[in-house]
Backbone bond lengths (Angstrom), bond angles and torsions (degrees), N, CA, C in turn:
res aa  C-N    CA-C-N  psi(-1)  N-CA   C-N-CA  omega(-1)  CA-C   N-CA-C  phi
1 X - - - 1.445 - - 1.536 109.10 -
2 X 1.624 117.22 137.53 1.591 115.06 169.30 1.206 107.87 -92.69
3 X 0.954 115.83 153.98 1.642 124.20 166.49 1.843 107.68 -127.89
4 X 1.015 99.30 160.39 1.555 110.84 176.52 1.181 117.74 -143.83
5 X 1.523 109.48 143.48 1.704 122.86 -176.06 1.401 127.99 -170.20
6 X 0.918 103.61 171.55 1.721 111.27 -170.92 1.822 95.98 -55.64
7 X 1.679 118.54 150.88 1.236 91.99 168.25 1.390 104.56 -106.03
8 X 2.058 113.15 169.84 0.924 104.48 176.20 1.551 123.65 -116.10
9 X 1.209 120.11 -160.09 1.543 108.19 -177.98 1.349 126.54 -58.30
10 X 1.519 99.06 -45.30 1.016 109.82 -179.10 2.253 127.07 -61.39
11 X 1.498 77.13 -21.35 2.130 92.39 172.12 1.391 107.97 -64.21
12 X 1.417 149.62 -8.36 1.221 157.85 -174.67 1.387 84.52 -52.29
13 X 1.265 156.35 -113.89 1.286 168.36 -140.63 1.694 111.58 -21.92
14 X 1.579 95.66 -48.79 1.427 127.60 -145.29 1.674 83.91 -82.11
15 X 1.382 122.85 -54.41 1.399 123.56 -144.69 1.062 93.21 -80.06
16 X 1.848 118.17 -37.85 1.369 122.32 -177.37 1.420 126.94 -42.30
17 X 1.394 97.81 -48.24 1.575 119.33 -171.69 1.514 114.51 -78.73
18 X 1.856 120.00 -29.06 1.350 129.88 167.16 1.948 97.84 -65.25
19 X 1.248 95.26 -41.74 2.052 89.43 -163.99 1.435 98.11 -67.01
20 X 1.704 121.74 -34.03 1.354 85.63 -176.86 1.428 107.50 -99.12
21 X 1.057 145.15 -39.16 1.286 137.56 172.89 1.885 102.02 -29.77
22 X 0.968 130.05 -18.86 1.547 132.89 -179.14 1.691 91.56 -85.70
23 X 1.381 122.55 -63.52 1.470 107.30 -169.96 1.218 105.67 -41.95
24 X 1.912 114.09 -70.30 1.314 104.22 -176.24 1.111 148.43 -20.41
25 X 1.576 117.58 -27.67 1.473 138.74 -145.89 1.993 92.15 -105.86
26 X 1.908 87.24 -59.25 1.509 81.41 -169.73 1.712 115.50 -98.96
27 X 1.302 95.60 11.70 1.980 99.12 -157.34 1.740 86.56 -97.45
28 X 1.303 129.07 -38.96 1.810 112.29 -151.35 1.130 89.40 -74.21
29 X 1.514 92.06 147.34 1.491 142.98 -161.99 1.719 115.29 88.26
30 X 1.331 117.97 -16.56 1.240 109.63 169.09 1.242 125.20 -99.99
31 X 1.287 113.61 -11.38 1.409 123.89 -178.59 1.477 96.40 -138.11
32 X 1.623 116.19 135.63 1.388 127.18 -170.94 1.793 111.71 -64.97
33 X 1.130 99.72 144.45 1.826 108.81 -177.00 1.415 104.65 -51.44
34 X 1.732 117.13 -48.56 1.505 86.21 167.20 1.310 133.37 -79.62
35 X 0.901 147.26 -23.45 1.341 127.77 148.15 1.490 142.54 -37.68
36 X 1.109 94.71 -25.99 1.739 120.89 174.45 1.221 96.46 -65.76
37 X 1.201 118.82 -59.91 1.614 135.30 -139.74 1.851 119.66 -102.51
38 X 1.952 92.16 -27.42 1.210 81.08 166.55 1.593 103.48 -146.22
39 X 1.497 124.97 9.73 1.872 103.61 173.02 1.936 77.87 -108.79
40 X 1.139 126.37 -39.07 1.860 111.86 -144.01 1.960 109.92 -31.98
41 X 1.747 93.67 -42.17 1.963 94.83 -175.78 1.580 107.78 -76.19
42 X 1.173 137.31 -25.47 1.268 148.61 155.51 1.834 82.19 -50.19
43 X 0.535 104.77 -148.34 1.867 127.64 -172.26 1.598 102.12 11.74
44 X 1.472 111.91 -47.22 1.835 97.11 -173.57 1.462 90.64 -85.90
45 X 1.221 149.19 -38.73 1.620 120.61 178.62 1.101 128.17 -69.34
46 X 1.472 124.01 17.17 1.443 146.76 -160.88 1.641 84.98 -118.57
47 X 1.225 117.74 -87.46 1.562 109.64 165.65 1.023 155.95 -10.03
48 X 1.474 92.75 -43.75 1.868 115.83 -174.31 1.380 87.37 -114.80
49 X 1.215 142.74 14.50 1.649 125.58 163.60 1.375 95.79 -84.86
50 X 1.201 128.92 -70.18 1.313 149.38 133.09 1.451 126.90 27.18
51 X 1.352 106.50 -62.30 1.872 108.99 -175.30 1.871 84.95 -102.68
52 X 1.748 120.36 -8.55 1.808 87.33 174.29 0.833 115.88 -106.19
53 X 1.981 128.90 2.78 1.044 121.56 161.86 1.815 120.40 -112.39
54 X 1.281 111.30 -3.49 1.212 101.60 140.76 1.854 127.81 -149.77
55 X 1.092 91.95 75.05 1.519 117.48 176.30 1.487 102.52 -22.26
56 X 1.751 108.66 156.21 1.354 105.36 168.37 1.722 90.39 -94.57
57 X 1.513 93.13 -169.06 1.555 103.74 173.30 1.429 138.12 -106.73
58 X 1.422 90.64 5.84 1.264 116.21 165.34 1.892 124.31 -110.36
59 X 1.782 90.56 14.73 1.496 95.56 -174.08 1.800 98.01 -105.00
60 X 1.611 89.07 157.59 1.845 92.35 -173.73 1.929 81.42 -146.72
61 X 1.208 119.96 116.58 1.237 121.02 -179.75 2.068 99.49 -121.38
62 X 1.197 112.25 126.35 1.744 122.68 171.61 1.091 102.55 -93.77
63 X 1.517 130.94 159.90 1.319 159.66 127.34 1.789 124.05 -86.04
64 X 1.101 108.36 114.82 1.671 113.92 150.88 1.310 111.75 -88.36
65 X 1.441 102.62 126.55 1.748 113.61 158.39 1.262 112.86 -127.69
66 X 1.599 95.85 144.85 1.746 113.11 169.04 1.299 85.26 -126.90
67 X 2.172 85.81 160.11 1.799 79.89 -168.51 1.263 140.42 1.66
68 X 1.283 119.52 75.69 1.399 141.16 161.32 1.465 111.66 71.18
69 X 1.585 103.36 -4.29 1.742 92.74 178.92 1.668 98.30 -112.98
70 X 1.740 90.15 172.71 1.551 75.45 -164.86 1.862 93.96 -103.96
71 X 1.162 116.29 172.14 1.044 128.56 -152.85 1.616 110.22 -133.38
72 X 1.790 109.08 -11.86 1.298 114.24 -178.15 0.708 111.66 -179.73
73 X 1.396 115.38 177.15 1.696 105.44 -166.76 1.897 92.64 -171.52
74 X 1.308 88.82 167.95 2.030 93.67 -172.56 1.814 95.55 -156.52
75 X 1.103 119.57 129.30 1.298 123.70 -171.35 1.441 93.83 -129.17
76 X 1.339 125.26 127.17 1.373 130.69 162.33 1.549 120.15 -137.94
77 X 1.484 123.16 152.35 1.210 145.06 163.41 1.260 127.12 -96.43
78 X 1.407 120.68 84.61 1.289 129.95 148.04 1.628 121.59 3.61
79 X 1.324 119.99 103.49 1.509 103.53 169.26 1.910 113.76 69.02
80 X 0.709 113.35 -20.85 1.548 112.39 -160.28 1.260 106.97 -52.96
81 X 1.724 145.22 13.05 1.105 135.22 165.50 1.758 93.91 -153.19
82 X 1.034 101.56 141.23 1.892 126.25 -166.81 1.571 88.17 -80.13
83 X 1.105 121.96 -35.11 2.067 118.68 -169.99 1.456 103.82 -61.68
84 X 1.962 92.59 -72.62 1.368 121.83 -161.61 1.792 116.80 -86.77
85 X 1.646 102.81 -37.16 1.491 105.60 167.22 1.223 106.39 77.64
86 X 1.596 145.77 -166.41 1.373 110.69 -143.83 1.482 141.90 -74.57
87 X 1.559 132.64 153.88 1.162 136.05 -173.14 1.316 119.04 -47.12
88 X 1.798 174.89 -28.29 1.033 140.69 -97.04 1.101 104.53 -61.34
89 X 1.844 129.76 124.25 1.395 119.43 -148.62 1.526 84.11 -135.35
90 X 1.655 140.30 -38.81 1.195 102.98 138.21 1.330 111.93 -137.76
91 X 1.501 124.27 -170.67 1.475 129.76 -163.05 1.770 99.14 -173.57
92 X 1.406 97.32 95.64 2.197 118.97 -169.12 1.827 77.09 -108.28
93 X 1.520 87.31 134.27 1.505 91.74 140.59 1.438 116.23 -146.84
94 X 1.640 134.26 116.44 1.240 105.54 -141.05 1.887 105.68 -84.75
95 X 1.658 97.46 -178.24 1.733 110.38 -149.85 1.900 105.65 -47.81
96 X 1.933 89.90 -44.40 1.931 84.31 -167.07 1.304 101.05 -75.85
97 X 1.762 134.22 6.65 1.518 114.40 170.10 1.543 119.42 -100.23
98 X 1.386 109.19 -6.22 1.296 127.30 179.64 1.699 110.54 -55.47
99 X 1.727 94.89 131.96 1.803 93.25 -171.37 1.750 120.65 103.45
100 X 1.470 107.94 -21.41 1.327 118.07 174.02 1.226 104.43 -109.24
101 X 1.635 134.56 76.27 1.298 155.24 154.97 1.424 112.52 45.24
102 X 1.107 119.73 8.14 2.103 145.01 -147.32 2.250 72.41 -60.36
103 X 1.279 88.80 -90.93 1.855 104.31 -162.37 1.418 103.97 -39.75
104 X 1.386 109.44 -39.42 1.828 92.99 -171.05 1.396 102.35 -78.63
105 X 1.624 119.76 -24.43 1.499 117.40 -177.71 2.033 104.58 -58.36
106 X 1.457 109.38 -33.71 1.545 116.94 -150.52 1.489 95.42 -77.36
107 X 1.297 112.96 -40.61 1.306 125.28 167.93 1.230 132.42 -74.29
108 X 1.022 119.94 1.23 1.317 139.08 157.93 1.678 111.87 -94.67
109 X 0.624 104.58 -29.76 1.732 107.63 171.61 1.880 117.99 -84.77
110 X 1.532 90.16 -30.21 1.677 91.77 168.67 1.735 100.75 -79.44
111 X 1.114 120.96 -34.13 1.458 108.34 -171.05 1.519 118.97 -72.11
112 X 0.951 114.00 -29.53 1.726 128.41 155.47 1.283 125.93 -74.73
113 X 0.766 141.35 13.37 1.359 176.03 127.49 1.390 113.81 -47.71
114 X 1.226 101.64 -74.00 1.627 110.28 -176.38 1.606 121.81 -74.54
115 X 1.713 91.64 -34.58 1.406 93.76 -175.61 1.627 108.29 -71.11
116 X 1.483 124.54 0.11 1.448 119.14 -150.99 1.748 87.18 -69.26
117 X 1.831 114.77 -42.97 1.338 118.44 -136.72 2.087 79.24 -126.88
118 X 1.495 120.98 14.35 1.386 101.44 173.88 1.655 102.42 -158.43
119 X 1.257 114.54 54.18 1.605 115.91 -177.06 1.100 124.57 -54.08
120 X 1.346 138.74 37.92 1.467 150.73 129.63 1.411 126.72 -146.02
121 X 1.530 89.02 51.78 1.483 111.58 166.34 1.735 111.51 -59.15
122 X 1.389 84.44 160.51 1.704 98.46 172.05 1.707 106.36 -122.97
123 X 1.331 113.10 -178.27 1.343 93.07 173.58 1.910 90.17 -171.54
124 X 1.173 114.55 170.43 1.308 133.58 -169.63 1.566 150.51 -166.07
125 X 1.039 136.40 162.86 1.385 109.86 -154.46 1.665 96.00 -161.77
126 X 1.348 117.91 135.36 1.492 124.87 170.61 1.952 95.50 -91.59
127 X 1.303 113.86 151.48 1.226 123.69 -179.36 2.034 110.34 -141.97
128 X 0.811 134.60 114.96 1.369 117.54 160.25 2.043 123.69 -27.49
129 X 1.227 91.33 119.84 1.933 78.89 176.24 1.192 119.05 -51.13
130 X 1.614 120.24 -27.98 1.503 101.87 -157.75 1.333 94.79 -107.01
131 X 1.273 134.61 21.00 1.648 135.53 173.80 2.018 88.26 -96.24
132 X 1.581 93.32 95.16 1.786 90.81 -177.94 1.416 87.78 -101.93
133 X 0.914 153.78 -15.95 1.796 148.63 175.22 1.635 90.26 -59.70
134 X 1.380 138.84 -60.76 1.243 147.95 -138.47 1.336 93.91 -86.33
135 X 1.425 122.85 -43.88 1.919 130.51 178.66 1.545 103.02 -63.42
136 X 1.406 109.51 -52.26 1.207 95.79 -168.94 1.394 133.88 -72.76
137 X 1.981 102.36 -13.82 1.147 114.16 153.24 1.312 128.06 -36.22
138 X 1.683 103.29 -60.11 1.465 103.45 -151.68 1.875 82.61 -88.60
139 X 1.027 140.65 -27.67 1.624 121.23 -178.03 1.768 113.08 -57.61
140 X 1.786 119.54 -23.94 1.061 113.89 148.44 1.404 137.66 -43.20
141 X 1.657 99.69 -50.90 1.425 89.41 177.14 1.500 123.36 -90.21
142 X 1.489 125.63 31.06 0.934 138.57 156.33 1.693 105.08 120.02
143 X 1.187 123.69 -2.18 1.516 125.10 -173.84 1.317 126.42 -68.05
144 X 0.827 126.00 164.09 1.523 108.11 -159.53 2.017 90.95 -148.98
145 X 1.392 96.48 143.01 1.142 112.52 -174.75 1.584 120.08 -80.07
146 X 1.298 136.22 100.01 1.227 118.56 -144.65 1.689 121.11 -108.62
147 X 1.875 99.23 -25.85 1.610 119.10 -166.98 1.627 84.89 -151.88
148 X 0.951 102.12 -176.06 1.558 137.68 156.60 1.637 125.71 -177.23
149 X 0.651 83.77 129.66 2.120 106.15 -160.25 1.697 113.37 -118.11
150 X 1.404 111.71 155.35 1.164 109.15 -173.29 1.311 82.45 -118.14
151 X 2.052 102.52 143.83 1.503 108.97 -175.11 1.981 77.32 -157.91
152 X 1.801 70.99 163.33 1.549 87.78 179.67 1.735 108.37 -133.76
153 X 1.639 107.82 27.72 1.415 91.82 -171.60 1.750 101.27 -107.40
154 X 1.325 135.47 64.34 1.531 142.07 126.62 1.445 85.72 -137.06
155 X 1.531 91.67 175.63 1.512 117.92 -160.09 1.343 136.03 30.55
156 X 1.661 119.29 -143.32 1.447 101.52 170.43 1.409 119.76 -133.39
157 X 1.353 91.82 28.97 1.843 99.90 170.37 1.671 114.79 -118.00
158 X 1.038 134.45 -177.67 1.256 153.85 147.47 1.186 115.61 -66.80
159 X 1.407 109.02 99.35 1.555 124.40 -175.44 1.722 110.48 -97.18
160 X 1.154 110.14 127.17 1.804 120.72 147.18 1.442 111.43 -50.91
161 X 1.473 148.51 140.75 1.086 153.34 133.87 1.241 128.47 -134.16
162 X 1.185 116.77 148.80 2.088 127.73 168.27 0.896 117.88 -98.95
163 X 1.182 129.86 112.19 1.806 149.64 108.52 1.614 94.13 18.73
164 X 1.270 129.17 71.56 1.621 109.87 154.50 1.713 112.43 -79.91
165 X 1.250 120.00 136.39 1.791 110.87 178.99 1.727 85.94 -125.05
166 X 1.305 93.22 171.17 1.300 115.03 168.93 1.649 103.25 -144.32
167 X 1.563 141.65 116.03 1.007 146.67 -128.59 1.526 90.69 -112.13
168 X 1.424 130.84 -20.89 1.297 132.44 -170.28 1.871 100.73 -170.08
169 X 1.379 101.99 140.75 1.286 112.30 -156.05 1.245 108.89 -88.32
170 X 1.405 133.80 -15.37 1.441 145.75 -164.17 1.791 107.81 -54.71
171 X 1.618 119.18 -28.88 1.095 115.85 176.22 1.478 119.39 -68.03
172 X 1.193 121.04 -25.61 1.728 141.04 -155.72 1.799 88.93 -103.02
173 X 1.115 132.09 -9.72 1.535 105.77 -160.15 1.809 91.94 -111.81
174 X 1.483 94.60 153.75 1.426 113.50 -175.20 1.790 92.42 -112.53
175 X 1.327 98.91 133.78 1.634 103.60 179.61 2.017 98.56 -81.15
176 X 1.547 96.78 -41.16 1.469 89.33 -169.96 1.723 113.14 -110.06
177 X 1.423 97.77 68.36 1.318 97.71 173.95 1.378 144.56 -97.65
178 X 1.906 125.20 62.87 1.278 134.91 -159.73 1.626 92.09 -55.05
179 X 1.504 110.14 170.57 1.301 127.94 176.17 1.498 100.00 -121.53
180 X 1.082 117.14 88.75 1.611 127.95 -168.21 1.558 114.16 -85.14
């Protein structure tokens, strides 16, 4: 059974170790093996200590758990750009949970969320170009590919990425979404 929930301080460890075990999986070749291999958990438990013990106020971060571990996670920013409007800044779900609705469920819980206090929200997401499993995800759930830009702010190379937006949130929201 999954369950889903707010995360708490104490998940810093957990998310750390799902986010990078996710680069690893989907990042080599864009980001160098050592970094992968030996700063990425240094740097994301530095991060995630960070936004769970002092959160912004425009941050809303979920957890998926199966048996008691968590399995995913979705971190977003409220508003954080006047164009595009909120961040999904990240969204791990790790490899053996992949396929059991985990990300579209997490994202569906951020989109209800936002809409409670912003009902014609927008929302958005940077993605690596060459993660096309991850694009084609989100063009399912209605996202749309908008830019792609070269940036260098994760890891330690010069990354390609896309601008996925979603212009209105109504595609992403689940009317009947218990947290079981």
């Amino acid at each position: 059974m999954i369950t889903y929930r707010p995360a708490q301080l104490e998940d810093y460890r957990s998310i750390a170790h799902l986010h990078t075990r996710s680069w690893q999986e989907n990042y080599r070749g864009n980001f160098s093996d050592r970094f992968l291999d030996e700063e990425a958990l240094a740097d994301r438990m530095k991060v995630w200590e960070e936004r769970l013990t002092r959160p912004a106020p425009n941050q809303f971060l979920w957890v998926a758990t199966q048996n008691g571990e968590i399995c995913g996670f979705a971190c977003a920013f409220k508003e954080e750009d006047s164009q595009y409007g909120t961040l999904l800044d990240n969204l791990h779900v790790s490899k053996a949970s992949i396929g059991q609705g985990i990300g579209k469920r997490l994202i569906s819980l951020l989109a209800n969320e936002i809409k409670q206090t912003l009902p014609n929200a927008k929302m958005y997401l940077w993605v690596l170009e060459n993660n096309v499993s991850a694009i084609r995800f989100y063009e399912r759930l209605g996202g749309v590919n908008y830019e792609t830009v070269v940036g260098n702010d994760i890891g330690d190379r010069e990354i390609r990425k896309c601008r996925m937006v979603w212009n209105s949130l109504e595609s992403l929201e689940m009317k009947d979404h218990p947290l079981i």
